[in-house]
C-alpha positions as CSV (number, residue, x, y, z in Angstrom):
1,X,-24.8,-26.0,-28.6
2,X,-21.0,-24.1,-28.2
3,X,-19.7,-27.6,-28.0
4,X,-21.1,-28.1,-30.9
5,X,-20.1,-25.1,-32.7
6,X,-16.6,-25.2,-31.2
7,X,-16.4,-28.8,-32.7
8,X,-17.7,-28.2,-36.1
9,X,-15.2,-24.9,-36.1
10,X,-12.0,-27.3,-35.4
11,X,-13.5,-29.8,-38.1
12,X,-14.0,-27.5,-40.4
13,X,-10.4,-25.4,-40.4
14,X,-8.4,-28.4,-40.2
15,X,-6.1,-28.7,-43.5
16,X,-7.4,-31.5,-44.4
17,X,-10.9,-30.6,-45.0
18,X,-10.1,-27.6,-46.5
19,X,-7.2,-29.2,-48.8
20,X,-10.3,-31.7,-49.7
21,X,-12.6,-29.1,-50.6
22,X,-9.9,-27.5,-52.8
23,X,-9.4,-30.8,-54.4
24,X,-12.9,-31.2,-55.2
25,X,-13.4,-27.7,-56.6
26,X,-10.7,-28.2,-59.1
27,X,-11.7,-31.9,-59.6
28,X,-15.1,-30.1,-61.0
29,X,-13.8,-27.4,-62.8
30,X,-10.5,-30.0,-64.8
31,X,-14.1,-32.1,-65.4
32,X,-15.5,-29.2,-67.5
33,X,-12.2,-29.4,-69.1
34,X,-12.1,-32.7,-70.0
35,X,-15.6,-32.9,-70.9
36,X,-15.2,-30.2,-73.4
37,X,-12.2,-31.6,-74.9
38,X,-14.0,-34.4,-75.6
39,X,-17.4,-33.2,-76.7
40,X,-16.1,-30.2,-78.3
41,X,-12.8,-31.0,-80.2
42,X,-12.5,-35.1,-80.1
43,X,-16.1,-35.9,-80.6
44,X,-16.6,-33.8,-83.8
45,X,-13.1,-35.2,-85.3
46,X,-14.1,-38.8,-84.5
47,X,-17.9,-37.8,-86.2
48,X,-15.9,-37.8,-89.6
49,X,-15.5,-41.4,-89.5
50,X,-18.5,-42.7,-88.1
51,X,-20.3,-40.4,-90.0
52,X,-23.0,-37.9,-88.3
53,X,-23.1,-36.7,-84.8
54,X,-21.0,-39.1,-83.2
55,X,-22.1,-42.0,-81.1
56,X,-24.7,-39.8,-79.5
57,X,-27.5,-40.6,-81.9
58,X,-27.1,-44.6,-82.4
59,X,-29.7,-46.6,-80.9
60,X,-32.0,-50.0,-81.6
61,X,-35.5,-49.0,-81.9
62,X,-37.6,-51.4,-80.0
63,X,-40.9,-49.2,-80.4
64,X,-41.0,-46.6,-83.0
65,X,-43.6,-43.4,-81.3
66,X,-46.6,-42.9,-82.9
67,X,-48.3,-39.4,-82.4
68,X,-52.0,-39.5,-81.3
69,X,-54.4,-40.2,-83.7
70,X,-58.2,-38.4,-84.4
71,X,-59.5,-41.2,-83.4
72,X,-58.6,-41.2,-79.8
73,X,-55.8,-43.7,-79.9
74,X,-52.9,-42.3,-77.3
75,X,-49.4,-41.4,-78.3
76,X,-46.8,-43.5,-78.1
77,X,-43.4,-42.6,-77.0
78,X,-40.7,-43.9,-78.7
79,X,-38.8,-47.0,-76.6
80,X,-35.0,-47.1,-77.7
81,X,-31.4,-48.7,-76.4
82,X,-29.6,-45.6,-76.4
83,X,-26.2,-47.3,-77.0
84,X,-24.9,-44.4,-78.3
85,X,-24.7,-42.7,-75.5
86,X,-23.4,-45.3,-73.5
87,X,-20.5,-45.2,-75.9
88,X,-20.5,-41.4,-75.6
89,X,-19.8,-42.1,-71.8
90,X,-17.5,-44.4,-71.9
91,X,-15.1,-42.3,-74.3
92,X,-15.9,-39.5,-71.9
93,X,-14.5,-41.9,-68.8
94,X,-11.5,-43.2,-70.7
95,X,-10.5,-39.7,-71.5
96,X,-10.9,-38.7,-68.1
97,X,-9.6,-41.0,-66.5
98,X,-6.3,-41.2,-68.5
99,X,-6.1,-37.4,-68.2
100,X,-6.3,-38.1,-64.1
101,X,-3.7,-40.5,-64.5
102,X,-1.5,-38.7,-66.9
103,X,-2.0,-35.4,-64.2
104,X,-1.1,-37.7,-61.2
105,X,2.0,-38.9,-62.3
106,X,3.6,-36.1,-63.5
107,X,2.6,-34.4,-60.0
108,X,4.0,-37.4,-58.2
109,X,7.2,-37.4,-60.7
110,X,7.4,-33.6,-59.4
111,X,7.0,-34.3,-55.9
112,X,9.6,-37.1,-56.2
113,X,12.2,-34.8,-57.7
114,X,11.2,-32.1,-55.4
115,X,11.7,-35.1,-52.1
116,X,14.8,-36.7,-53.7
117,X,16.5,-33.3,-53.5
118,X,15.3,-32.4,-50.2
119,X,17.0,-35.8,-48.8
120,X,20.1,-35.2,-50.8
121,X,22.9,-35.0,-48.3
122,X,24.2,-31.4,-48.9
123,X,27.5,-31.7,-50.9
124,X,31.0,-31.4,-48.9
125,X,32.6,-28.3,-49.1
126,X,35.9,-28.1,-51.1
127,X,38.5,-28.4,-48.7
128,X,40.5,-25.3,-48.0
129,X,44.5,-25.0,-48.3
130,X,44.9,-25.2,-44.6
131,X,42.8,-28.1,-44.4
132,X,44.5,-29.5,-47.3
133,X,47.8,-29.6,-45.6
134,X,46.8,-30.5,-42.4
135,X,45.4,-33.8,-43.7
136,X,48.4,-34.7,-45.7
137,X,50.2,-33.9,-42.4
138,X,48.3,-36.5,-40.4
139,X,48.7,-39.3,-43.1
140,X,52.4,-38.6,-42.9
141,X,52.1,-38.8,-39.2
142,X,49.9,-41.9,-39.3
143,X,52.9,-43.4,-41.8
144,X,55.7,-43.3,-39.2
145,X,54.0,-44.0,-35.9
């Protein structure tokens, strides 16, 4: 059982779990943002050309519900295609998944600026006077012998 433990511990506190559980955690929380971008600002603009609630409420009716009757005939639930909803998900998916995208290249734009002027060769320093001269004195040197 302190094997055990003593595994699980180095599992657990190992950056890369932990760096995954952070990503997850703010994967879920930019989700929430996403989703209410799109059901609470883009959905309600795009509702002003289709006209209504969105895409939320179109479906095909394949058995309209009945409610029960005094004669003892059951209720009948209504059978639909929700296609509207499917619609509603698939906006949902395209918006996130562009907003993914769009995050993930301008943090690997970042992190390529950020590595490009890490392997940068520092620039040369500016030559002093004494170095200067010393150098024209060697190619003069290098000129006669």
């Amino acid at each position: 059982m302190g094997k055990f433990l003593h595994d699980f511990k180095e599992f657990a506190l190992k950056g890369n779990v932990i760096d995954m559980a952070v990503g997850v955690i703010v994967g879920g929380a930019f989700g929430k943002i996403v989703s209410s971008l799109v059901n609470d600002i883009l959905m309600p603009v795009i509702s002003i050309f289709t006209g209504g609630d969105g895409y939320k409420n179109l479906k095909y009716v394949i058995t309209p519900a009945h409610p029960a009757l005094p004669d003892g005939t059951a209720a009948v639930e209504e059978v639909a295609v929700n296609y509207g909803l499917f619609i509603q998900n698939i906006v949902d998916f395209v918006i996130i998944a562009m907003s993914i995208f769009v995050a993930l290249r301008v943090t690997m734009k970042f992190m390529k600026k950020e590595k490009a002027a890490e392997e940068a060769p520092a620039p040369a320093p500016e030559p002093t006077p004494e170095e200067k001269l010393l150098t024209e004195i060697r190619d003069e040197l290098r000129k006669r012998g």
